[in-house]
ZAMARGU-4260 file (C-alpha; in steps of 0.2 Angstrom, whole numbers, plus 5000, padded with zeros to 4 digits):
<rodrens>
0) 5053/4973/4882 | 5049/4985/4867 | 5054/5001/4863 | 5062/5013/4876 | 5059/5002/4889
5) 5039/5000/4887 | 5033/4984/4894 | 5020/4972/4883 | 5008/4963/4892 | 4998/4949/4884
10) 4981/4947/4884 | 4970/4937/4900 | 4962/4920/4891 | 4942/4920/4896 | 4946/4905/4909
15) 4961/4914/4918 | 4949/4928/4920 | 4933/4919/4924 | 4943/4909/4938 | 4951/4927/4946
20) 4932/4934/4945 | 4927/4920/4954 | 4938/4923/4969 | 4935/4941/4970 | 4915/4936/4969
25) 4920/4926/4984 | 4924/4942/4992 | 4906/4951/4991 | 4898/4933/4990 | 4887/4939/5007
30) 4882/4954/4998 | 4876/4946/4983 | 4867/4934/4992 | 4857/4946/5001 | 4852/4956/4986
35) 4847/4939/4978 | 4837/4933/4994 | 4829/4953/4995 | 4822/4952/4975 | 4819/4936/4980
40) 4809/4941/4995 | 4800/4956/4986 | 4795/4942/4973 | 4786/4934/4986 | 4779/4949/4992
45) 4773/4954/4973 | 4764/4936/4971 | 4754/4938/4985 | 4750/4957/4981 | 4745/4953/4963
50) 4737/4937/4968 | 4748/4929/4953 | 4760/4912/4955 | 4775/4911/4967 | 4786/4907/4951
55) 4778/4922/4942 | 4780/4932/4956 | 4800/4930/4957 | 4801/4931/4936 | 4792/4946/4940
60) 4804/4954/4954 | 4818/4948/4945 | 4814/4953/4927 | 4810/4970/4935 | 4827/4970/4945
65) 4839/4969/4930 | 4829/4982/4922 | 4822/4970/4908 | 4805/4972/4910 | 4796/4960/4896
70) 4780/4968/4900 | 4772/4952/4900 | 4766/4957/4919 | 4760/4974/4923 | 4759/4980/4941
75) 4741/4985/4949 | 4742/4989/4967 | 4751/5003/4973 | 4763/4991/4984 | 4768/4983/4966
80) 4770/4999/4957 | 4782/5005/4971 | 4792/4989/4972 | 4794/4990/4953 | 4795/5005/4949
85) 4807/5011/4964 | 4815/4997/4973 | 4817/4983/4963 | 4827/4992/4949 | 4838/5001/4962
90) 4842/4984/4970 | 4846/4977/4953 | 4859/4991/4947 | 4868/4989/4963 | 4869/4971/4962
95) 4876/4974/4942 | 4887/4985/4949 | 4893/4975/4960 | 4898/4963/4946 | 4903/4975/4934
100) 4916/4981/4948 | 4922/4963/4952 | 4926/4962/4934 | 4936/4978/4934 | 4947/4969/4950
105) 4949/4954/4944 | 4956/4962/4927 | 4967/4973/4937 | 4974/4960/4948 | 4979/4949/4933
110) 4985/4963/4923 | 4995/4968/4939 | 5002/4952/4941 | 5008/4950/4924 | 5017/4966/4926
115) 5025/4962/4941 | 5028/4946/4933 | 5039/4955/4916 | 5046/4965/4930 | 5057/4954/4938
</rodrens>
């Protein structure tokens, strides 16, 4: 204990935290499978539009999802232009979200347990 009571907690090594953010991924894993499969599927739905590869198509949707957007492919129809412009993007900020969230938990829950831990 430090000063006037005040409780020090020590720092979280990157494997403690990256197991605790594994099990509360386990939590939300049916969400994040479902985002994956719908970029996924949008993919798909972007290679037949564009007339472009399967694999391009997926690059495509996911490259566009997480907001990167290389510009190596540029949509043409106005189902692409939707999907990239609209969908995609919104379905890739909740999926980092999502991740960004689960982060925050698992910090909390090992912080919290260390607490409870100098507590007792």
């Amino acid at each position: 204990m430090g000063a006037e009571g005040e409780i020090q907690l020590e720092l979280v090594d990157f494997r403690t935290f990256f197991h605790e953010f594994l099990r509360v991924l386990y939590y939300v894993k049916s969400i994040l499978l479902g985002l994956f499969i719908t970029i996924a599927l949008f993919g798909v739905v972007l290679s037949l539009e564009e007339g472009i590869d399967l694999w391009d198509g997926m690059y495509f949707a996911f490259i566009t999802a997480f907001t990167v957007g290389y510009g190596d492919f540029t949509p043409t129809t106005a189902l692409s232009k939707v999907l990239c412009a609209l969908i995609l993007p919104v379905l890739g900020m909740i999926l980092t979200g999502i991740m960004v969230a689960a982060a925050m938990q698992a910090i909390t829950r090992l912080y919290k347990s260390q607490l409870e831990n100098k507590t007792k």
